[in-house]
C-alpha positions as CSV (number, residue, x, y, z in Angstrom):
1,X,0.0,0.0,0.0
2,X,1.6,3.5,-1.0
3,X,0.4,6.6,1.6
4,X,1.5,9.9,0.9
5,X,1.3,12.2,4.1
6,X,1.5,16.1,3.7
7,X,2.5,18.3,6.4
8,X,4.9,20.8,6.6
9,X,6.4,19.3,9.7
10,X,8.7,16.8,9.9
11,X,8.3,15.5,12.9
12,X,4.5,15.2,12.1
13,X,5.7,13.2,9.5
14,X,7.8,11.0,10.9
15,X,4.5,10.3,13.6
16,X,2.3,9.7,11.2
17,X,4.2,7.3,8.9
18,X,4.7,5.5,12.0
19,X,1.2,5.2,12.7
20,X,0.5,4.0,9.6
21,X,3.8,1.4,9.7
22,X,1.9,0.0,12.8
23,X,-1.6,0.2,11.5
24,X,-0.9,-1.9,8.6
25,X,1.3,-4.6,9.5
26,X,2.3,-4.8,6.0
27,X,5.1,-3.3,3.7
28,X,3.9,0.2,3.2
29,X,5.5,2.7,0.6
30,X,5.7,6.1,2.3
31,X,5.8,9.4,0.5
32,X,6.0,12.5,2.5
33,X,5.2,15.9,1.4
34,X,5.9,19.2,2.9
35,X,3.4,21.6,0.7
36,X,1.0,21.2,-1.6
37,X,3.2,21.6,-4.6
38,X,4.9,19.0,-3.7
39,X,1.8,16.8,-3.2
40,X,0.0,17.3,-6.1
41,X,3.7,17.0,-8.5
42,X,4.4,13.2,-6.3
43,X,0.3,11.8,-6.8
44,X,0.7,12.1,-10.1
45,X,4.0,10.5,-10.4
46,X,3.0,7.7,-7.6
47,X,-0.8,7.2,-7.2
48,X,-1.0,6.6,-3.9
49,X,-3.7,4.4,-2.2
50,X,-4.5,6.8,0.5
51,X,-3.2,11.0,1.6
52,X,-2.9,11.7,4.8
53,X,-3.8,16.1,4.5
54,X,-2.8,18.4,7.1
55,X,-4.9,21.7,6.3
56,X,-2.4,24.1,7.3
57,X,0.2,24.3,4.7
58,X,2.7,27.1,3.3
59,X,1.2,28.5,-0.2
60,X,-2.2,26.5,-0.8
61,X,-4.0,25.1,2.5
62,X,-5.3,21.3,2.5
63,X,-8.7,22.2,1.1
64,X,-7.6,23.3,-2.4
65,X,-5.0,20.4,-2.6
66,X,-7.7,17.9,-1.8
67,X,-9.7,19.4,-4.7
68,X,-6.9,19.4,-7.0
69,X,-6.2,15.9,-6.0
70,X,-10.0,15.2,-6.7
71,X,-9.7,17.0,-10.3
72,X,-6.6,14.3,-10.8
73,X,-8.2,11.5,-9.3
74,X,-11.7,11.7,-8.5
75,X,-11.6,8.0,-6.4
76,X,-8.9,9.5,-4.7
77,X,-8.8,8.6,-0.8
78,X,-8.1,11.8,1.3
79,X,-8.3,11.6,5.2
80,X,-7.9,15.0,6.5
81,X,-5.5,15.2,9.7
82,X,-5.5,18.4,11.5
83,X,-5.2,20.1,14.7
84,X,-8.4,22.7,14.0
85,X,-11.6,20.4,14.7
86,X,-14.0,23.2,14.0
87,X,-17.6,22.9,12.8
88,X,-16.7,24.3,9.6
89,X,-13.8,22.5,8.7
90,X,-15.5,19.3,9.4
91,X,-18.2,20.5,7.0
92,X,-15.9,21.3,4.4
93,X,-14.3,17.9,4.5
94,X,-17.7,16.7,4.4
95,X,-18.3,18.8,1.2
96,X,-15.1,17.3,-0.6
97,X,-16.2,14.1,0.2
98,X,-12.9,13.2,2.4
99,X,-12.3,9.4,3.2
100,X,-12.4,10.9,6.9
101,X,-11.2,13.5,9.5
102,X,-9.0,13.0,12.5
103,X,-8.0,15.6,14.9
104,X,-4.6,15.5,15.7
105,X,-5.3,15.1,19.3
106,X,-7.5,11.9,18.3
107,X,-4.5,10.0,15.9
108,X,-5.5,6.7,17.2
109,X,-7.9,6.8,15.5
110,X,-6.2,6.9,12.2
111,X,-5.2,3.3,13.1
112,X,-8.6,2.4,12.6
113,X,-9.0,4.3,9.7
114,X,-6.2,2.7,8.0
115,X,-7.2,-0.8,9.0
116,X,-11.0,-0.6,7.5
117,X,-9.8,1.2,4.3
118,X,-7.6,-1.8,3.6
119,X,-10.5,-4.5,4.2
């Protein structure tokens, strides 16, 4: 399974990929991205099976790279993964039609995520 994770910190990063490592038991190809730039240039190169978004990014926030994802690929799977669990951004991501939403104070539950989007 290929994830790419966007954030523009490295140690989030590093977290998340583990989470994912541990969530999936399996060999897992792991492509990180620190903007959106850089995230829409690597899903077209790799196709991942699943992008982990953080929303707050440098030039472009996660909401208009999801949508540009969603223009590339419209049965992309997106989870957004943020620390701002407002009304509104839930709605949003709603909107999109996200795989999911995690706060970032909530990342176990990514590992459940994860697991079900693989069965």
């Amino acid at each position: 399974m290929k994830v790419m994770i966007v954030d523009d910190h490295a140690d989030m990063r590093r977290v998340l990929g583990n989470i994912v490592s541990l969530a999936l038991n399996d060999p897992v190809e792991l492509i990180e991205c620190e903007s959106g730039e850089q995230a829409i240039e690597e899903y077209t190169s790799t196709h991942p099976d699943c992008v982990l978004m953080d929303l707050q990014l440098q030039n472009m926030n996660g909401f208009e790279v999801t949508e540009l994802i969603y223009k590339l690929d419209a049965k992309a799977k997106v989870v957004i993964v943020t620390s701002f669990d407002t009304p509104s951004f839930r709605t949003r991501a709603k909107e999109l039609n996200t795989y999911g939403f995690i706060c970032k104070d909530n990342l176990s539950d990514l590992h459940q995520l994860l697991k079900n989007m693989r069965t």
